[in-house]
C-alpha positions as CSV (number, residue, x, y, z in Angstrom):
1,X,181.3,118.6,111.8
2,X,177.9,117.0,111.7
3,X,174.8,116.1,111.9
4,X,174.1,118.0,115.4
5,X,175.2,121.1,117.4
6,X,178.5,121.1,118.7
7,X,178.9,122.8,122.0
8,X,182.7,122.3,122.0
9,X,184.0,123.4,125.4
10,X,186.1,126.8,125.2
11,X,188.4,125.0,128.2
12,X,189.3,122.0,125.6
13,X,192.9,122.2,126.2
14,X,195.5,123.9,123.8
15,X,198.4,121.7,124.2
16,X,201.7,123.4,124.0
17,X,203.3,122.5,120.5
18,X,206.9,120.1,120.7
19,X,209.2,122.2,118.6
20,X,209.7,120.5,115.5
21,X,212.2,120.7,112.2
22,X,210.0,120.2,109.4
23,X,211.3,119.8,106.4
24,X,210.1,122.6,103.4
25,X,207.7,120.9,101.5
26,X,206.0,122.6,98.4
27,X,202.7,123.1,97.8
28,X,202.0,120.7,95.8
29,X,203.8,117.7,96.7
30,X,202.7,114.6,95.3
31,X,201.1,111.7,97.5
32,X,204.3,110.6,99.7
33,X,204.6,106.6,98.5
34,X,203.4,104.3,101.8
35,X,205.4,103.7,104.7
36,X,207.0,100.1,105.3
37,X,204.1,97.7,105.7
38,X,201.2,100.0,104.2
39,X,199.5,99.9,100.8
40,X,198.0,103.0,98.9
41,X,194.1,101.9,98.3
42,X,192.5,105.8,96.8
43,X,194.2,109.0,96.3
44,X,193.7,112.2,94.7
45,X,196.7,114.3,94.5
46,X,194.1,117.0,92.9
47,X,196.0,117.4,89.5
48,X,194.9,119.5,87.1
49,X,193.9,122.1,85.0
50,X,193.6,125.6,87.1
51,X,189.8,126.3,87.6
52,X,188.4,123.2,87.3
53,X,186.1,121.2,89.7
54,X,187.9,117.7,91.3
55,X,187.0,114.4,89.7
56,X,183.4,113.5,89.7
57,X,185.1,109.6,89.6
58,X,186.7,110.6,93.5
59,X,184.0,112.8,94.7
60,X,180.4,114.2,94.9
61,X,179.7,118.0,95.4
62,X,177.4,118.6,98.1
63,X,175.0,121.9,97.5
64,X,172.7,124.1,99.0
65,X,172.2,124.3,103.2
66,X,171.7,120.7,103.7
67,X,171.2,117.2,102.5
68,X,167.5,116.5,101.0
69,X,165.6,115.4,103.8
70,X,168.1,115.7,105.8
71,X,168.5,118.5,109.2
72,X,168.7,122.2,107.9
73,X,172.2,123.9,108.0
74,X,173.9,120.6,108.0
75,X,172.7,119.9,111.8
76,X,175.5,122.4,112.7
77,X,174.3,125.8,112.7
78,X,176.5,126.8,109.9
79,X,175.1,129.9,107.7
80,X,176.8,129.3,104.1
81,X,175.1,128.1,101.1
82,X,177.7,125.5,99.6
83,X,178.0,125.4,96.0
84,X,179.6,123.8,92.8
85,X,180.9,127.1,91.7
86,X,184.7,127.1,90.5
87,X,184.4,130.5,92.8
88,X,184.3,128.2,95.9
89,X,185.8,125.0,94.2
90,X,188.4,124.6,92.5
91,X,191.9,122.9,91.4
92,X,194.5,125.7,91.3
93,X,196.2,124.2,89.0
94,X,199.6,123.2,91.3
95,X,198.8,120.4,92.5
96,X,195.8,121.8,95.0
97,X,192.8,121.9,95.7
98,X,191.1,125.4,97.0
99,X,187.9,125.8,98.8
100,X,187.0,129.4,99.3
101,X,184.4,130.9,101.6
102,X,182.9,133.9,100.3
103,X,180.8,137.2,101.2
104,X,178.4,138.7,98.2
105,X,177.2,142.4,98.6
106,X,174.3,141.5,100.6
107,X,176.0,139.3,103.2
108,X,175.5,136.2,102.2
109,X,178.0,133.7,102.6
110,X,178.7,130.7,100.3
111,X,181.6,128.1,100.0
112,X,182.4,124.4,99.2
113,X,181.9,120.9,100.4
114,X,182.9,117.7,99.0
115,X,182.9,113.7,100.2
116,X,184.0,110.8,98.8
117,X,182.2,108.7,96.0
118,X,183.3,105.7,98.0
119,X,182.0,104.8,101.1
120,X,183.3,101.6,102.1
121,X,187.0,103.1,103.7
122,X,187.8,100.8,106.5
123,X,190.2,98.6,107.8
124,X,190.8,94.7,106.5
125,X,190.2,92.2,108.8
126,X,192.8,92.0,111.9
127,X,194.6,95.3,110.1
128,X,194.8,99.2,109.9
129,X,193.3,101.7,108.2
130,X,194.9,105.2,107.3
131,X,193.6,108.3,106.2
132,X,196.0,111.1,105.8
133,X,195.6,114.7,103.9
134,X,198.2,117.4,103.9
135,X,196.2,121.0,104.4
136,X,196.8,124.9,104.6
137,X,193.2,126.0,106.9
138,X,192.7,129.4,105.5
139,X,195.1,131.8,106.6
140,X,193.4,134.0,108.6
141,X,193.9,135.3,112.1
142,X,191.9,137.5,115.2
143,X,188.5,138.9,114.3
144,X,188.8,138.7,110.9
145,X,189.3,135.0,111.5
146,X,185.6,134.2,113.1
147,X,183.3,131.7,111.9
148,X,185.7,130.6,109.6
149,X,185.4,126.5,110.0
150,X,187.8,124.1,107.9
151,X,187.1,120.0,108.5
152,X,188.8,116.9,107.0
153,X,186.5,114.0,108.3
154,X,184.7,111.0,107.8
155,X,181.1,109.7,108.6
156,X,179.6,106.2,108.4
157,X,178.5,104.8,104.8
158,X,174.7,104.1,106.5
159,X,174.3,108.2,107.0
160,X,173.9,108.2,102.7
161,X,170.2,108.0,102.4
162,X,169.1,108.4,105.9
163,X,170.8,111.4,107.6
164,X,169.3,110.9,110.5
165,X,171.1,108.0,112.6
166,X,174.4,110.4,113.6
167,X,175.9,109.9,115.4
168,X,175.7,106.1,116.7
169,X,177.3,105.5,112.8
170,X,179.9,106.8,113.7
171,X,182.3,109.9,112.7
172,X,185.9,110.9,112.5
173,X,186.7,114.2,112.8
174,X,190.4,114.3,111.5
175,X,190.6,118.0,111.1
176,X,188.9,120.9,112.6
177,X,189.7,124.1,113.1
178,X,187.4,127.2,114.3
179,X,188.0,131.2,114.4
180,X,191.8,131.0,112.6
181,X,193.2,129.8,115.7
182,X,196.4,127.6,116.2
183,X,195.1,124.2,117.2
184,X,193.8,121.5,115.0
185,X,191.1,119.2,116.9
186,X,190.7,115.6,116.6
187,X,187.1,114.4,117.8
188,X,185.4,111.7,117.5
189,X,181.3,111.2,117.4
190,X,179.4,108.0,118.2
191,X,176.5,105.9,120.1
192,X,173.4,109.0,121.0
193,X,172.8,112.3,121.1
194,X,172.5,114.2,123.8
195,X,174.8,112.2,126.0
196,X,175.8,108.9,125.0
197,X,179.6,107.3,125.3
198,X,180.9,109.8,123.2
199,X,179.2,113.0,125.6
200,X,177.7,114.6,122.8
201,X,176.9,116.9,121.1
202,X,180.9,117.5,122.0
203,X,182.2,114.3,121.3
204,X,185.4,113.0,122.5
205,X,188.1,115.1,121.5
206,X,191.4,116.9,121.8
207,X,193.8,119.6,120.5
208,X,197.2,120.7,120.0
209,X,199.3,123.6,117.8
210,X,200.4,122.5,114.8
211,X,204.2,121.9,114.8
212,X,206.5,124.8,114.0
213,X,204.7,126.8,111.9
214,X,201.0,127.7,112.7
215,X,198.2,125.6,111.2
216,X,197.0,128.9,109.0
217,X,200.7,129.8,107.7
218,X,201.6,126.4,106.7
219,X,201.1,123.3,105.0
220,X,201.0,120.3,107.8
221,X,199.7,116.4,107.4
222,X,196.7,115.0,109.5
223,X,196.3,111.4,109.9
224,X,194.0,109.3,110.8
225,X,194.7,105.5,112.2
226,X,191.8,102.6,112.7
227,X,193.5,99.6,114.0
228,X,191.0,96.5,114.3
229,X,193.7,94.4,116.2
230,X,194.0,96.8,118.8
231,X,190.4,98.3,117.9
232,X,191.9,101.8,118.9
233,X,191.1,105.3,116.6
234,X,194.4,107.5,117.0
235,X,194.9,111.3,116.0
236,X,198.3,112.6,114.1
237,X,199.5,116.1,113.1
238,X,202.9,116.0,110.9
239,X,203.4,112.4,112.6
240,X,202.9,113.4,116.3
241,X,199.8,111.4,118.4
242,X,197.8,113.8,119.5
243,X,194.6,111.7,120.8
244,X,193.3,107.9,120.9
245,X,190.2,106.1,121.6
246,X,189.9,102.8,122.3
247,X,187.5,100.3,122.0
248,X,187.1,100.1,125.8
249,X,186.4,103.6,126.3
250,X,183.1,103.5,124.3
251,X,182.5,99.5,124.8
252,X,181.6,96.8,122.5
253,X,178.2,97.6,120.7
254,X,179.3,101.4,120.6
255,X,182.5,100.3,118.7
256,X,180.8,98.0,116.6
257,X,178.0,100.1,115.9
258,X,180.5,102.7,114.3
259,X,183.0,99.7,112.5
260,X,180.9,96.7,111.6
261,X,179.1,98.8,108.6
262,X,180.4,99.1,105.1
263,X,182.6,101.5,106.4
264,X,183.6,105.3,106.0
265,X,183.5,108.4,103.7
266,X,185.5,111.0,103.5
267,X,184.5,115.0,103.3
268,X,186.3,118.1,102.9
269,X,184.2,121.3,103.7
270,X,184.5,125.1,104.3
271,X,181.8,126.1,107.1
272,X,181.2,129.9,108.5
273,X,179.6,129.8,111.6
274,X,178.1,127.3,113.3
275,X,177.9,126.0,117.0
276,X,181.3,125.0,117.1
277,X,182.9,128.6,116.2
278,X,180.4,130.3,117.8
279,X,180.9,128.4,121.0
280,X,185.0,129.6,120.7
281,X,183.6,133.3,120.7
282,X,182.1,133.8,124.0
283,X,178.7,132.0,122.2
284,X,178.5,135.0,120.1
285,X,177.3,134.4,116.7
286,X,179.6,134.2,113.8
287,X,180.8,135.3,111.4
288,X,180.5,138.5,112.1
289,X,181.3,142.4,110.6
290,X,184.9,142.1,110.7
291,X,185.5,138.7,109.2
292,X,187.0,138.9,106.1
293,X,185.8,137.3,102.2
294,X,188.3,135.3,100.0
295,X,189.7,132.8,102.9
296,X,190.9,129.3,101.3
297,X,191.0,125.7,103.0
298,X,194.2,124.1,100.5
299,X,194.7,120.4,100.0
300,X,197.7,119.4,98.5
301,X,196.5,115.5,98.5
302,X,193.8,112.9,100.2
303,X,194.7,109.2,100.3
304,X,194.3,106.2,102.2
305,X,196.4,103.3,103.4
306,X,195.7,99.7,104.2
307,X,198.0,97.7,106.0
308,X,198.0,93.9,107.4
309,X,195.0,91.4,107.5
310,X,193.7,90.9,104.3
311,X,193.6,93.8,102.1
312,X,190.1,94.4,100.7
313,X,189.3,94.2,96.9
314,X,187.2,96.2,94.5
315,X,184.7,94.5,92.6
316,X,185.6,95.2,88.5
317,X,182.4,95.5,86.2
318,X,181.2,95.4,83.1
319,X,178.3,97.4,81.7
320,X,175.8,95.3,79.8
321,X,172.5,96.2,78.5
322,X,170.4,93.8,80.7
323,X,167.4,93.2,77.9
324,X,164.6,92.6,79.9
325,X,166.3,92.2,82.6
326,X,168.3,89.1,84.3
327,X,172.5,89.4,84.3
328,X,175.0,90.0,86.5
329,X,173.7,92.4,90.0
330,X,177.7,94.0,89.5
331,X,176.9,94.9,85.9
332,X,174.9,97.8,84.9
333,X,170.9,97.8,84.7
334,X,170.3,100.1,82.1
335,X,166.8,101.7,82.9
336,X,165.2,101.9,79.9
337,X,166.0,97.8,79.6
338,X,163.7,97.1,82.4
339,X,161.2,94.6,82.5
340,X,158.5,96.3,83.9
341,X,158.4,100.3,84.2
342,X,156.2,102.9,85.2
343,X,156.5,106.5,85.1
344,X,158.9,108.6,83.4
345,X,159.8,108.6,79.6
346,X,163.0,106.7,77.4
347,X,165.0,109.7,76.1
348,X,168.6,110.3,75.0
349,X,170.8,111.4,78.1
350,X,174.2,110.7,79.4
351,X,175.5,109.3,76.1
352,X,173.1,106.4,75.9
353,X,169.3,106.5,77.1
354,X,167.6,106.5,80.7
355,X,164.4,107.1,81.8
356,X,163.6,110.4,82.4
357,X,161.8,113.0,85.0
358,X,160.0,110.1,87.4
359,X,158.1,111.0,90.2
360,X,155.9,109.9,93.2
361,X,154.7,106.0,92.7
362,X,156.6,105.2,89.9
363,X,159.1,102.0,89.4
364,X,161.4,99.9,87.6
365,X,161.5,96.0,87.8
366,X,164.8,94.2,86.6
367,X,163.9,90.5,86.4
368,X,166.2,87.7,87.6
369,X,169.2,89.6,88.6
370,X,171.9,87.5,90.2
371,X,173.8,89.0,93.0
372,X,175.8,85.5,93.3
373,X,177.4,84.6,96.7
374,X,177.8,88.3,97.2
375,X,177.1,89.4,99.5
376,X,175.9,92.5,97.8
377,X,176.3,95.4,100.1
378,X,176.4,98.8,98.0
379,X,173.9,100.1,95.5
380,X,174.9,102.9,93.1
381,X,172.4,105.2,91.0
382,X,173.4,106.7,87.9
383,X,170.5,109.7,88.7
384,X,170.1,113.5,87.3
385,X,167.7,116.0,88.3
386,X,166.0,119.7,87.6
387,X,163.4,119.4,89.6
388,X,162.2,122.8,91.4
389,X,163.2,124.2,95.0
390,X,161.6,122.0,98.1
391,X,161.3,119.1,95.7
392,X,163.3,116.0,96.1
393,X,162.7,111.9,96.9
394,X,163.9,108.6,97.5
395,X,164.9,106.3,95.5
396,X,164.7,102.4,96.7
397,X,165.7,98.7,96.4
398,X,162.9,96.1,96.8
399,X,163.6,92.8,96.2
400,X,161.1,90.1,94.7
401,X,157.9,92.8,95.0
402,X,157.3,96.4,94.7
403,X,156.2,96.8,98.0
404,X,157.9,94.5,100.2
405,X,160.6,96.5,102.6
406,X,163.4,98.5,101.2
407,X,166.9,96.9,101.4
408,X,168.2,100.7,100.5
409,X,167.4,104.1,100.0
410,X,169.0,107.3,98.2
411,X,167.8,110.8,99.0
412,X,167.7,113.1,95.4
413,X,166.9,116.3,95.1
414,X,168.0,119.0,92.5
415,X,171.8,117.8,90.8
416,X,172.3,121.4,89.5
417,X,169.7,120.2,85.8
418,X,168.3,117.5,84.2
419,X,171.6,116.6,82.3
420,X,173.6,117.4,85.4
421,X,174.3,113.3,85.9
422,X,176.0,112.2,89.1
423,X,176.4,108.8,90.6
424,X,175.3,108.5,94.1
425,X,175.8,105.0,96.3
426,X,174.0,104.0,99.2
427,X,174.4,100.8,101.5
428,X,172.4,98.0,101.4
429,X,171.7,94.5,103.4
430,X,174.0,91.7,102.5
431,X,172.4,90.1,99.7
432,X,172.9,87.0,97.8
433,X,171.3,84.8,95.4
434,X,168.7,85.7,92.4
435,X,165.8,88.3,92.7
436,X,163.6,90.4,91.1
437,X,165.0,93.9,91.7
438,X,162.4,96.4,92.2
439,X,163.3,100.0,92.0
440,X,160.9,102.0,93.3
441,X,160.6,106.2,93.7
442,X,158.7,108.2,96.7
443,X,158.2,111.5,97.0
444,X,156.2,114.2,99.0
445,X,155.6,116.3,96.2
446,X,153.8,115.5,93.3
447,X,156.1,116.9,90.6
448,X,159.1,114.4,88.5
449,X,162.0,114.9,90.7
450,X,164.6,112.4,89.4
451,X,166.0,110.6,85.9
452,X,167.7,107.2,86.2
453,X,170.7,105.9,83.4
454,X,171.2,102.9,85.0
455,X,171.5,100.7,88.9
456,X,174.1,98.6,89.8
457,X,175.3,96.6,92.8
458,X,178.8,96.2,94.0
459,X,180.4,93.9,97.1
């Protein structure tokens, strides 16, 4: 769904669906426990009270037409403005999860996106990785169907903070669906754009009808499986293979280029209009008169699945107040502790103290931090921000001076208000041993566009 125009070819074939039996499931069925061999490592069975958002711990809301600094209209042509609105977003309280694409008085459209706070999804070693949600795309058919564009897909952790290297890191579309028609493609995205192994900006896909009962009337499960021992990407709808891509295909560096990262993410999103449905309606623009307001994507549950090799492990911390710096890299750097700071003001937020509204030039320096044997290979900021429309920044890791060559980077722009706190990750080098760590903050604009809490490392 991406960072890029897709052109998919209207003669992408429609294969015929196998009859099926499905079982009745409801519509909020909890996460089905793993089959022989697997092992659950994240879920979220969306749980909770009706009309409120999904857990800030699972997941970041993505707003306004693009990422800061990133290609307007996502790279895809899509027209909505995505919000954090309980209008568009929302747990229905039944165990779901509703996104909900929307048409105000004048025309305008808005709806919901969501991705993953972790960005490190990927296989162990030698093993497999799958990632499996079971989804109603909004059920809505013929003209009043067009533009409407449901995805459940992944993109390379390196994309956080640089949005501009799609597509050679790589992205897994498990889910798409344009115009309210039967089929559910599986694409994936990879190596350059145009051209490129993966032929894009069309990508190597396929597409079937959902089994028995058409993708917009009914509930089915798409699943996505990364084996590294046979380093093939395979496509599932309700437990029928649908499309695979092996390692072959794209060759070596391609494959690694897209694998040998931290690994994945996960989004959820609600487009309207775009290249993709557009291309599906004669390359006539969408939406258009006819389609109709009030359309929902529903997710009964997300959740991944690890089997064989050696299942990885999440690093456990421990927040410390880091006085003048030094301490663990895994633990929490509060900012206001830093050794050396410039720009910004201490003040009460986010139940303890941060430095507040920093702009262009300013820094923090955390003395002596030790990262161990590591490696070190994420960086999370705990970052708010109210600054005004067209202003946003970079946040960055230095290590041992402020100006020697960021290791990492995070893109901020406006959170939704100073107090509206979110923690946002970023991939780094591997790093190990003891450094000074230099955070440092770059803007365009000379106004204070972010407030820190506190950095922190993990493996």
């Amino acid at each position: 769904m991406r960072q890029r125009r897709r052109i998919l070819a209207a003669t992408t074939a429609l294969i015929a669906a196998v009859p099926l039996a499905i079982a009745a499931m409801s519509a909020n069925a909890s996460i089905p426990p793993p089959a022989s061999g697997w092992t659950q490592v994240w879920g979220d069975d969306f749980n909770g009270s009706n009309g409120s958002l999904p857990s800030s711990a699972n997941w970041i809301i993505d707003t306004g037409h693009g990422y800061p600094g990133g290609p307007a209209n996502w790279g895809t042509g899509e027209i909505q403005n995505y919000t954090n609105s309980t209008s568009n977003l929302k747990l229905d309280g039944n165990g779901n999860l509703r996104i909900t694409a929307l048409k105000d008085g004048a025309g305008n459209w808005t709806s919901a996106r969501i991705e993953t706070q972790r960005s490190n999804f990927k296989p162990p070693a030698g093993g497999k990785l799958a990632i499996e949600g079971r989804i109603q795309m909004p059920n809505v058919t013929g003209e009043a169907a067009l533009g409407y564009w449901p995805a459940f897909w992944t993109l390379g952790s390196p994309y956080r903070g640089n949005y501009w290297n799609w597509p050679g890191i790589g992205e897994f579309d498990i889910m798409e669906n344009v115009n309210g028609l039967n089929s559910v493609w599986g694409v994936l995205h990879c190596d350059v754009a145009p051209g490129g192994a993966c032929g894009e900006f069309t990508g190597i896909g396929n597409s079937r009808a959902c089994p028995g009962s058409s993708c917009q009337s009914a509930f089915h499960t798409y699943r996505f499986e990364w084996d590294d021992a046979a380093k093939t990407f395979t496509w599932f709808v309700d437990g029928q293979s649908f499309h695979q891509v092996t390692q072959a295909r794209v060759g070596v560096n391609v494959w690694n280029a897209m694998t040998s990262h931290a690994g994945h993410f996960i989004l959820l999103n609600l487009a309207m209009g775009g290249a993709f449905p557009n291309a599906l309606n004669n390359n006539q623009p969408t939406p258009v008169a006819a389609t109709q307001s009030g359309h929902s994507m529903v997710v009964d549950y997300v959740a991944v699945y690890s089997a064989g090799g050696t299942v990885p492990t999440t690093t456990t911390t421990t927040t410390t107040s880091n006085p003048g710096g030094g301490g663990s890299a895994y633990n929490e750097l509060q900012a206001e502790n830093a050794s050396e700071r410039s720009g910004g003001s201490v003040a009460p937020g986010d139940g303890g103290s941060g430095v507040h509204q920093i702009a262009n030039g300013g820094y923090l320096k955390f003395s002596g931090v030790n990262f161990g044997s590591g490696p070190a290979r994420q960086f999370y900021a705990r970052v708010a921000s109210g600054a005004g429309g067209g202003v946003s920044g970079l946040v960055e890791v230095r290590l041992g001076s402020r100006t020697a060559t960021p290791v990492g980077s995070i893109a901020v722009g406006n959170t939704g208000g100073w107090d509206a706190w979110r923690t946002i990750p970023a991939n780094i080098s591997n790093i190990t041993g003891t450094h000074d760590v230099y955070v440092t903050f770059t803007s365009g604009q000379p106004s204070p566009y972010v407030s820190v809490n506190w950095v922190k490392f993990g493996t």
